[in-house]
VOTOR-591577 format. One line per field, with one value per residue: chain; y negated, x negated, z negated of N, C-alpha, C in turn; residue number from 1; residue in one letter. Coordinates in Angstrom, 2 decimals. Layout:
N
keza	c(A, ...)
npy	c(Y, ...)
npx	c(X, ...)
npz	c(Z, ...)
capy	c(Y, ...)
capx	c(X, ...)
capz	c(Z, ...)
cpy	c(Y, ...)
cpx	c(X, ...)
cpz	c(Z, ...)
pafi	c(NUM, ...)
tilum	c(A, ...)
//
This chain:
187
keza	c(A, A, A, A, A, A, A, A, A, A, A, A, A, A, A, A, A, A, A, A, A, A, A, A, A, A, A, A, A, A, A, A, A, A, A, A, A, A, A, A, A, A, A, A, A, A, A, A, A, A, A, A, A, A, A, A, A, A, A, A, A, A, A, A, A, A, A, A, A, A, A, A, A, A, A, A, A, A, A, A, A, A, A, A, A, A, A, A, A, A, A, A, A, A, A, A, A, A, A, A, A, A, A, A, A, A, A, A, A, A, A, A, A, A, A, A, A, A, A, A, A, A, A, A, A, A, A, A, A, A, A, A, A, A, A, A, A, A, A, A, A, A, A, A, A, A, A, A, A, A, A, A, A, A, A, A, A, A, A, A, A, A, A, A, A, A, A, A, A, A, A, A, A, A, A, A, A, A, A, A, A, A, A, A, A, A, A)
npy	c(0.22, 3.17, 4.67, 7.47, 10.57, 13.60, 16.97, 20.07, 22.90, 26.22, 29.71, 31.63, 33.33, 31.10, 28.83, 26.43, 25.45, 25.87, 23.17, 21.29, 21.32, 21.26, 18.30, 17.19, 18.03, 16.39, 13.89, 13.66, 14.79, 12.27, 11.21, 9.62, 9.60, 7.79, 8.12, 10.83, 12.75, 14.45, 18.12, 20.46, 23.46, 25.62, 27.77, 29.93, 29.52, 30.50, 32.91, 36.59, 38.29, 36.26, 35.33, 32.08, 28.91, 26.71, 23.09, 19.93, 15.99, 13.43, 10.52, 9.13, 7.93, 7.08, 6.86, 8.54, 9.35, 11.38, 13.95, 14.97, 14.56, 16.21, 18.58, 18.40, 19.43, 21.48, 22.98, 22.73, 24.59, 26.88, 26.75, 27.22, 29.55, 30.42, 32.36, 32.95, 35.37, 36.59, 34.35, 31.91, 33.05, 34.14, 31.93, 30.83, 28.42, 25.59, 22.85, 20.19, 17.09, 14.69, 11.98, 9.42, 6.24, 4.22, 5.47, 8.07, 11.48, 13.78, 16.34, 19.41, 20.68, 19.24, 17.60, 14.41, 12.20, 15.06, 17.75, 19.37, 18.11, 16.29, 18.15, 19.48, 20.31, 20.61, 19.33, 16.64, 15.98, 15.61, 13.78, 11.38, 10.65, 9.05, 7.74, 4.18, 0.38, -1.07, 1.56, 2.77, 1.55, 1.47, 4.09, 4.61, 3.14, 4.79, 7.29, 6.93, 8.33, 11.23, 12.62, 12.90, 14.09, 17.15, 17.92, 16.52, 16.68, 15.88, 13.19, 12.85, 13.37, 11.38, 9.37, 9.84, 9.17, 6.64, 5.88, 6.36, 5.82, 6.24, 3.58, 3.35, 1.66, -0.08, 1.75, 3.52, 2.94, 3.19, 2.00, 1.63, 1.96, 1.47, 0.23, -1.33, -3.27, -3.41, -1.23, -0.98, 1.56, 2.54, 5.09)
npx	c(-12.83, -14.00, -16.81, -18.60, -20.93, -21.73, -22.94, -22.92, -23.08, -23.60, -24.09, -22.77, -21.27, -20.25, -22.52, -22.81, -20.77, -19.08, -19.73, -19.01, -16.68, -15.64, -16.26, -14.29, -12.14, -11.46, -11.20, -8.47, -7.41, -7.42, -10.16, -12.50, -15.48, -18.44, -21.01, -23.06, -25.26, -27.95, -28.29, -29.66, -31.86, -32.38, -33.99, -32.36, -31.27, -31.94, -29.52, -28.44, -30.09, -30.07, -29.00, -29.92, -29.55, -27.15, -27.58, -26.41, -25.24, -23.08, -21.97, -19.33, -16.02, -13.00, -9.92, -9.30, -9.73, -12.25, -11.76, -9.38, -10.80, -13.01, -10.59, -9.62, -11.81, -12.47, -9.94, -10.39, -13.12, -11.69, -10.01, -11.84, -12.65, -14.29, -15.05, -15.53, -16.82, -19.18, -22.18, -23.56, -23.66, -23.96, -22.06, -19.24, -19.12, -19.69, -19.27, -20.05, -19.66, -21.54, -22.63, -20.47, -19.09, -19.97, -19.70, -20.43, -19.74, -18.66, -17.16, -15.14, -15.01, -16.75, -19.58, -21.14, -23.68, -24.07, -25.81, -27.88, -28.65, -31.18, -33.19, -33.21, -34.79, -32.79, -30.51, -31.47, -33.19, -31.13, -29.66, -31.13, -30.91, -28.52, -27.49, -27.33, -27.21, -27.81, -28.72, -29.41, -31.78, -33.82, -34.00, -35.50, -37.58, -39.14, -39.15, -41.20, -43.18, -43.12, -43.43, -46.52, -46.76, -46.24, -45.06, -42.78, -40.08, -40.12, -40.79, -38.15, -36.30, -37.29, -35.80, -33.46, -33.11, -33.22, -31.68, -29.32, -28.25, -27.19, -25.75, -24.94, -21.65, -19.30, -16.02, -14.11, -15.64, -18.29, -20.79, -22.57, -25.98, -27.24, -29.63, -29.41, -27.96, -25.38, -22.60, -18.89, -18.03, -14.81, -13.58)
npz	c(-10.54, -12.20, -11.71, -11.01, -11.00, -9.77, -9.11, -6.98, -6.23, -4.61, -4.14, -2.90, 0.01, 2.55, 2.29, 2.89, 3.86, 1.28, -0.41, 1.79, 2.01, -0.42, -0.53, 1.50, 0.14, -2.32, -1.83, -1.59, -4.26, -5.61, -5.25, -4.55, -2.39, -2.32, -1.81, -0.43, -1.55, 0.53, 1.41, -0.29, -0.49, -2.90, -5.61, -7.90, -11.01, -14.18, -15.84, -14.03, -11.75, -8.61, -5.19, -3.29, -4.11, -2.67, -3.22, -4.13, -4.58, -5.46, -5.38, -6.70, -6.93, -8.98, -10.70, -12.30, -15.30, -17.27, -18.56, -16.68, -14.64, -14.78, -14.59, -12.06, -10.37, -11.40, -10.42, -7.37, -7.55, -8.10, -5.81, -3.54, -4.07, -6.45, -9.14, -12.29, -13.91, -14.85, -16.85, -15.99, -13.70, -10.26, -7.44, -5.85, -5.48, -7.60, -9.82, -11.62, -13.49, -13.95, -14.58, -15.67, -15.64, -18.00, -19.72, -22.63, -23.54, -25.94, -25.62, -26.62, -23.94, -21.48, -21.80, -21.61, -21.00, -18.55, -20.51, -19.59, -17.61, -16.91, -17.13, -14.61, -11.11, -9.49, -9.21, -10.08, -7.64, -5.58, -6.80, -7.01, -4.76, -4.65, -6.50, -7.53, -8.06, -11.22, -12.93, -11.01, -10.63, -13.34, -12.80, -11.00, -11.67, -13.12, -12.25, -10.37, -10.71, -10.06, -7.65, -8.05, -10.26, -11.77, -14.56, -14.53, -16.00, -18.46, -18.04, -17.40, -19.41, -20.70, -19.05, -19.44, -22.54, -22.46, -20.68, -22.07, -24.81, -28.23, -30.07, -33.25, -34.80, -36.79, -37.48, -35.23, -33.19, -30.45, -29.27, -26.36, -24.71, -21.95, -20.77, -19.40, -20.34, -22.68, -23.60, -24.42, -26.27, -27.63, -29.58)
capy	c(1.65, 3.90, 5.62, 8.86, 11.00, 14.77, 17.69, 20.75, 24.09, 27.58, 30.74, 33.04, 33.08, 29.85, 28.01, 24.84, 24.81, 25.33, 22.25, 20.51, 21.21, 20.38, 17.02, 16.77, 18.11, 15.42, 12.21, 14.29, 14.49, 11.06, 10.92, 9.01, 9.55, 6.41, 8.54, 12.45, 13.34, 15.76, 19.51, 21.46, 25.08, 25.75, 28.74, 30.02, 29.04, 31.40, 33.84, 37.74, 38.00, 36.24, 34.37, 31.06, 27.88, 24.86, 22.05, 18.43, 15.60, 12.73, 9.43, 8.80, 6.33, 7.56, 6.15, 9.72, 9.60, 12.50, 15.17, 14.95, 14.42, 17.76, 19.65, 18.33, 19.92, 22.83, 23.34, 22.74, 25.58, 28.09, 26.84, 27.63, 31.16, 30.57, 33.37, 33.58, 36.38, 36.02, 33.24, 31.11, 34.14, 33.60, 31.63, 29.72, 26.90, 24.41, 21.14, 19.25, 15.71, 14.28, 11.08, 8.95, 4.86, 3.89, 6.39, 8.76, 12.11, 15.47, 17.07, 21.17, 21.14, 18.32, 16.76, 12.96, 12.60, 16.48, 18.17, 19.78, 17.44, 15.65, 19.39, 20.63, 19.81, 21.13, 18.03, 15.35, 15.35, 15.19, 12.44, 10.50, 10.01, 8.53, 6.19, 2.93, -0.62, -1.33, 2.62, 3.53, 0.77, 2.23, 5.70, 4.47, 2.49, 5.49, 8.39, 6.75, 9.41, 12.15, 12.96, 13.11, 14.77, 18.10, 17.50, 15.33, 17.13, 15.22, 12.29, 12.66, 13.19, 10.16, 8.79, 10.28, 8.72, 5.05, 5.53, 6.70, 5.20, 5.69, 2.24, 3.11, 0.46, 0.66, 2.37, 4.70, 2.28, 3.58, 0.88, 2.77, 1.22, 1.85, 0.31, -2.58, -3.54, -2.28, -1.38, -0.64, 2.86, 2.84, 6.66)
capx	c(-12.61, -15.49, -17.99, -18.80, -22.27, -21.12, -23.65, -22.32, -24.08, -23.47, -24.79, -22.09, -20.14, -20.97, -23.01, -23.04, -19.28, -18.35, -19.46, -18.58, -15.42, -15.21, -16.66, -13.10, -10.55, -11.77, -10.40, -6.55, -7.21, -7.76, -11.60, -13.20, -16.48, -18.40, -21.93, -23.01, -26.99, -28.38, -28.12, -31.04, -32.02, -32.93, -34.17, -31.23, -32.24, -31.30, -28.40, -28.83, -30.97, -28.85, -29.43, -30.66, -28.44, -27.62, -27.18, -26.41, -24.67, -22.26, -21.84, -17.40, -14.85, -11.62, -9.33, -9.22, -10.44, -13.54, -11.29, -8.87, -11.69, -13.14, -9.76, -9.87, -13.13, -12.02, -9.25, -11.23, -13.75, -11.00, -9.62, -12.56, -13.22, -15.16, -14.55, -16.20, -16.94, -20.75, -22.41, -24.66, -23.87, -23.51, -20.94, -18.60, -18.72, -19.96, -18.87, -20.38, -20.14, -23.03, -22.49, -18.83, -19.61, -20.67, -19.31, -21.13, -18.94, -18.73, -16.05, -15.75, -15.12, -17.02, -20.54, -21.47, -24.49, -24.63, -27.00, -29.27, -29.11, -32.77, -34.12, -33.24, -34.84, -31.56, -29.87, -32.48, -33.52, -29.93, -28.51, -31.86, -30.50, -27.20, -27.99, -27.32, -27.12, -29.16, -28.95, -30.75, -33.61, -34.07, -33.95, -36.75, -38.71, -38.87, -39.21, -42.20, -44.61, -42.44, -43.94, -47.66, -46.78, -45.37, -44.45, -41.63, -39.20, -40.89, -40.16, -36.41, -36.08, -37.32, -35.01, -31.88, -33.05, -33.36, -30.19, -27.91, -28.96, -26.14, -25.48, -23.24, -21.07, -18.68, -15.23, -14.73, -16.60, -19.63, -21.89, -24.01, -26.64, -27.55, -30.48, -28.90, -26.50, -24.63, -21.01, -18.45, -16.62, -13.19, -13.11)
capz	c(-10.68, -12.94, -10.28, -11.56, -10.36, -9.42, -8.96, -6.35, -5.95, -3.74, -3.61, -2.13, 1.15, 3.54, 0.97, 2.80, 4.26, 0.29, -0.78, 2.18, 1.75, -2.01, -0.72, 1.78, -0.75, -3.01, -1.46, -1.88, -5.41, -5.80, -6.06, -3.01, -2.28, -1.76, -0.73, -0.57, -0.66, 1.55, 0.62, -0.30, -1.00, -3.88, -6.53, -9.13, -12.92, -15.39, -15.30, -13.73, -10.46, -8.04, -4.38, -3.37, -4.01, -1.82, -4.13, -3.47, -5.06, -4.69, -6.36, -6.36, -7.44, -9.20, -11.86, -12.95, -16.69, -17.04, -18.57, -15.71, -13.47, -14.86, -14.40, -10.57, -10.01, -11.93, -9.04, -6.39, -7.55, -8.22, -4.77, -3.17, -4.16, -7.83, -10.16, -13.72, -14.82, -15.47, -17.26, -15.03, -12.28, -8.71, -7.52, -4.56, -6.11, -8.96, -9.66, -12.47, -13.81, -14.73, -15.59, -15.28, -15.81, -18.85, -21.13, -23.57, -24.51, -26.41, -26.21, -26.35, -22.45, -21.15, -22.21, -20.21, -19.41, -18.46, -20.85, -18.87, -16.07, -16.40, -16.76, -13.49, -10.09, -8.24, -9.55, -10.05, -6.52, -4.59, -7.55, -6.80, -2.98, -4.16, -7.38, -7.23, -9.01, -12.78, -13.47, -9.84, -11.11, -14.38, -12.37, -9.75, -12.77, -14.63, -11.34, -10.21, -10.60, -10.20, -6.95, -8.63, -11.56, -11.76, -14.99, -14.14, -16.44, -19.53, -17.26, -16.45, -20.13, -21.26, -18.52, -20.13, -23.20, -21.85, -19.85, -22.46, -26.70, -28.67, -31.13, -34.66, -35.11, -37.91, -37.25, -34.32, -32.00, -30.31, -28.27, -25.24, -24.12, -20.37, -20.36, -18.43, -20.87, -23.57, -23.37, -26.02, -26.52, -28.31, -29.17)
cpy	c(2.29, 4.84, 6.59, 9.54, 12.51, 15.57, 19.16, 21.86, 25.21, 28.31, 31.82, 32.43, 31.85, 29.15, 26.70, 24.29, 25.03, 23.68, 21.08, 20.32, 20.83, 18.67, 16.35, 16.90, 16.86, 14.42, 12.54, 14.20, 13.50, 10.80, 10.85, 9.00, 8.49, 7.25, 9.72, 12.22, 14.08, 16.93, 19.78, 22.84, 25.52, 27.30, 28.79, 29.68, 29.96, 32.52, 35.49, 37.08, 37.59, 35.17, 32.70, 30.31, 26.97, 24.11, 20.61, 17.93, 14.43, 11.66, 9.03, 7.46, 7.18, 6.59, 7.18, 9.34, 11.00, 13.70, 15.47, 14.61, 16.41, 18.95, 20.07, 18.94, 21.13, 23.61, 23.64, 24.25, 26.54, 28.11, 27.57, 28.78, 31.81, 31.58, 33.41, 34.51, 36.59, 34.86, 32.97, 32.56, 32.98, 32.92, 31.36, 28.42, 26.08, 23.10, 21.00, 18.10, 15.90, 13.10, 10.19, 7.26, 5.11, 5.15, 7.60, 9.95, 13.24, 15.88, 18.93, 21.28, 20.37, 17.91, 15.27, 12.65, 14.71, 16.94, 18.41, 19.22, 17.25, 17.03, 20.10, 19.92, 19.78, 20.31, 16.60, 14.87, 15.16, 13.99, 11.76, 9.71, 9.16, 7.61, 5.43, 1.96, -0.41, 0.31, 2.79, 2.53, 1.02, 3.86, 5.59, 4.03, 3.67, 7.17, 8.05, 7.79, 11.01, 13.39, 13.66, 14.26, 16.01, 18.43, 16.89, 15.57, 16.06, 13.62, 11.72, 12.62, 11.91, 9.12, 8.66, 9.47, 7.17, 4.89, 5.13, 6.70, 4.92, 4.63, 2.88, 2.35, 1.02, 1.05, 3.57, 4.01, 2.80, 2.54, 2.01, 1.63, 1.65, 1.29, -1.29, -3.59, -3.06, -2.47, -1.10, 0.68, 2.50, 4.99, 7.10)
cpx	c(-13.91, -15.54, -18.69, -19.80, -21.80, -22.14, -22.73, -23.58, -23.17, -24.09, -23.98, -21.45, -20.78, -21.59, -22.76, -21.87, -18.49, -18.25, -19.01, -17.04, -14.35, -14.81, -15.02, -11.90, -10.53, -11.07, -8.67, -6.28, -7.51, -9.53, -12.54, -14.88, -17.24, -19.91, -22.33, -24.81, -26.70, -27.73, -29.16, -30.62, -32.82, -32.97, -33.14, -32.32, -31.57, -30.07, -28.97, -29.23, -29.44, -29.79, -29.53, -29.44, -28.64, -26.96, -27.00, -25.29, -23.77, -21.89, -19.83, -17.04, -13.52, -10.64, -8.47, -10.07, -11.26, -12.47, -10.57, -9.28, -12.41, -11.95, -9.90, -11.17, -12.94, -11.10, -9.58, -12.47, -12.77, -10.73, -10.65, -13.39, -14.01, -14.23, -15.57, -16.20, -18.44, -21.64, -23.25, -24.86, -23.62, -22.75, -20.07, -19.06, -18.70, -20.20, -19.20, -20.30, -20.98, -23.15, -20.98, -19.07, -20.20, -20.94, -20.12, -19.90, -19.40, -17.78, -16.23, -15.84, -16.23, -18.33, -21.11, -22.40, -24.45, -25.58, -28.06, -29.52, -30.87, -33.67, -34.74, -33.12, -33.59, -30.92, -30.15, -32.47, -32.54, -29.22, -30.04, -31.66, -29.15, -26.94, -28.35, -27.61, -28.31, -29.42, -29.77, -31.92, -34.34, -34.40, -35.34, -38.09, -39.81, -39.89, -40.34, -42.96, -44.43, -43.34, -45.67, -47.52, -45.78, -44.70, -42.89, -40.60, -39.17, -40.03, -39.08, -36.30, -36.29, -36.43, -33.90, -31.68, -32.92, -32.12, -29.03, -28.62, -27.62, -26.33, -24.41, -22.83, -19.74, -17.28, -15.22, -15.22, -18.05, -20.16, -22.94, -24.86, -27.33, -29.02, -30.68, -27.77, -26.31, -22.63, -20.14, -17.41, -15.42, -13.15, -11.94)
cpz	c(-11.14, -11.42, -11.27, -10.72, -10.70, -8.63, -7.93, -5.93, -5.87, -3.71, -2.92, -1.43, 2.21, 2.61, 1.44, 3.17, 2.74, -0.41, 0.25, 2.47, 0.63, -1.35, 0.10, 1.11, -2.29, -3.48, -2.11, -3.34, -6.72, -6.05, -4.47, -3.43, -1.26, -1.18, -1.75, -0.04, -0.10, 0.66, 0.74, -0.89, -2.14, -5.16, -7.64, -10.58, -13.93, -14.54, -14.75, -12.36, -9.54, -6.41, -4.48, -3.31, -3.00, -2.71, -3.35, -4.67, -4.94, -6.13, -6.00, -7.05, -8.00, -10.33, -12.20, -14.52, -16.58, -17.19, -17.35, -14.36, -13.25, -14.34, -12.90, -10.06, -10.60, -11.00, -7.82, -6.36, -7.34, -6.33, -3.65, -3.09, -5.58, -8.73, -11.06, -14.08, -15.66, -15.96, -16.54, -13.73, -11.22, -8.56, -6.00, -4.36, -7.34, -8.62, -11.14, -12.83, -14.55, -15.46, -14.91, -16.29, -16.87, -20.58, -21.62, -24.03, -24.53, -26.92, -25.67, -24.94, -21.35, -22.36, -20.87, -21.07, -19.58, -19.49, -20.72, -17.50, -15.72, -16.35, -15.46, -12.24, -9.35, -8.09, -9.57, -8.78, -5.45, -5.76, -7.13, -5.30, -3.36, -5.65, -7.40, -8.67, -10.51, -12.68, -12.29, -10.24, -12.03, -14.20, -11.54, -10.70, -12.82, -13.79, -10.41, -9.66, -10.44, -8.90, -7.01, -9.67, -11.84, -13.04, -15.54, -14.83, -17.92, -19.06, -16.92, -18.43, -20.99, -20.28, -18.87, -21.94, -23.24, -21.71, -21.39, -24.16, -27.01, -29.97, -32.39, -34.77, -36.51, -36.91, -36.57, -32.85, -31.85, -29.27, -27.49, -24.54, -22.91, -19.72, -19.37, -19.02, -21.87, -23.21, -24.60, -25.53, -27.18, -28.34, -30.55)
pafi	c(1, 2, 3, 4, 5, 6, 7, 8, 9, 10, 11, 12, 13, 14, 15, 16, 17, 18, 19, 20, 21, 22, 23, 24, 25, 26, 27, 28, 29, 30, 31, 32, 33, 34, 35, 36, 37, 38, 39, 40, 41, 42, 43, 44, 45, 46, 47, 48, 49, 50, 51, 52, 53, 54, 55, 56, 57, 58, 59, 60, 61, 62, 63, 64, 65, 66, 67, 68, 69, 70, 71, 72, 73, 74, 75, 76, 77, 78, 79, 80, 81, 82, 83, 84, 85, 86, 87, 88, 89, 90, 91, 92, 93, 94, 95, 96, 97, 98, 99, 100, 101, 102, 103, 104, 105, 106, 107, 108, 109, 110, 111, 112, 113, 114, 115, 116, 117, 118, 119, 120, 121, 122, 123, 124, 125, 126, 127, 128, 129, 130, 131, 132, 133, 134, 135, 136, 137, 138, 139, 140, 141, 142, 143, 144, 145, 146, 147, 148, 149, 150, 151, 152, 153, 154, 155, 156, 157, 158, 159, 160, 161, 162, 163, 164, 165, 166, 167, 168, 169, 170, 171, 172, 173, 174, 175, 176, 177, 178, 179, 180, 181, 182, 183, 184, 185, 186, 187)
tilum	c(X, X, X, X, X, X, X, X, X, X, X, X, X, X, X, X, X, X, X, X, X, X, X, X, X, X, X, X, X, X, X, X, X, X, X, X, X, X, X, X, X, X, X, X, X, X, X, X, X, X, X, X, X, X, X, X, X, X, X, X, X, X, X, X, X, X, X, X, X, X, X, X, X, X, X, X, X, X, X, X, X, X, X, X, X, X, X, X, X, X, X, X, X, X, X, X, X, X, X, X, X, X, X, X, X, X, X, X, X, X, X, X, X, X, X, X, X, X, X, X, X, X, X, X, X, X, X, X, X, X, X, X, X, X, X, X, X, X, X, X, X, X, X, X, X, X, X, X, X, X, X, X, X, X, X, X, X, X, X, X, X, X, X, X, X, X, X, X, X, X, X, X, X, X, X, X, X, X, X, X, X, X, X, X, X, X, X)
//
């Protein structure tokens, strides 16, 4: 079953009983969580002035495909009180994939790996508690100095580049290379 890496951040209402409640409505919509970092508190990034987040993240299991992984996390926010109306405003509730096994995509709703994942501490340092196997060794290689070097953004980016090298192959085959491997797309 693909294991998928899932980012969760609060700033309005109970911040820390939203995502822990994402993390139980989960399992119902097929998407077992095999382990949940900590939560931390953390500074908003962009968007209008808004309060402090608790972030955290969670490594799963589903045999949900991403889009229909995204929708389920799309439910779960609404369920939980998320309303859009402001871009990177406040919220209930954000659910992100970040990355979903091996796969590489861009589609209009959905980018894997996340875009701005390696940018942003809020994310880095709760998916660094719950990355495993070749990708957590390539993640630890790599995150070294992270602690030394404030930097570290420079750092995660050249991580995202290691991780995730897309291969052309002819047709509509794409080869990803992980760093540990390569795998083969079919897109």
């Amino acid at each position: 079953m693909p294991v998928a890496y899932l980012a969760f951040g609060s700033n309005l209402g109970d911040r820390e009983d939203n995502i822990r409640r994402a993390w139980a409505l989960l399992p119902e919509k097929g998407v077992k969580i095999l382990q949940a970092s900590s939560i931390i508190e953390t500074d908003p990034v962009g968007g209008p002035p808004q309060g402090l987040f608790l972030n955290a993240a969670a490594r799963v299991e589903t045999e949900l495909g991403p889009l229909p992984l995204l929708r389920v996390c799309q439910e779960i926010e609404t369920a939980l009180g998320r309303v859009r109306t402001v871009k990177d405003g406040p919220r209930a509730l954000d659910i992100d994939i970040l990355l979903y096994g091996d796969i590489k995509l861009n589609e209009p709703d959905l980018v894997i790996p996340h875009p701005r994942m390696y940018e942003r501490d809020f994310v880095m340092r709760p998916l660094s508690g719950v990355m495993e196997g070749p990708v957590r060794a390539n993640f630890d290689e790599r995150a070294a100095s992270w602690d030394e070097d404030p930097r570290w953004v420079r750092t995660a980016r050249e991580i995202a580049d290691a991780l995730f090298r897309e291969i052309p192959l002819s047709g509509q085959e794409t080869a990803v290379d992980l760093g540990c491997g390569t795998g083969l797309l079919t897109l």
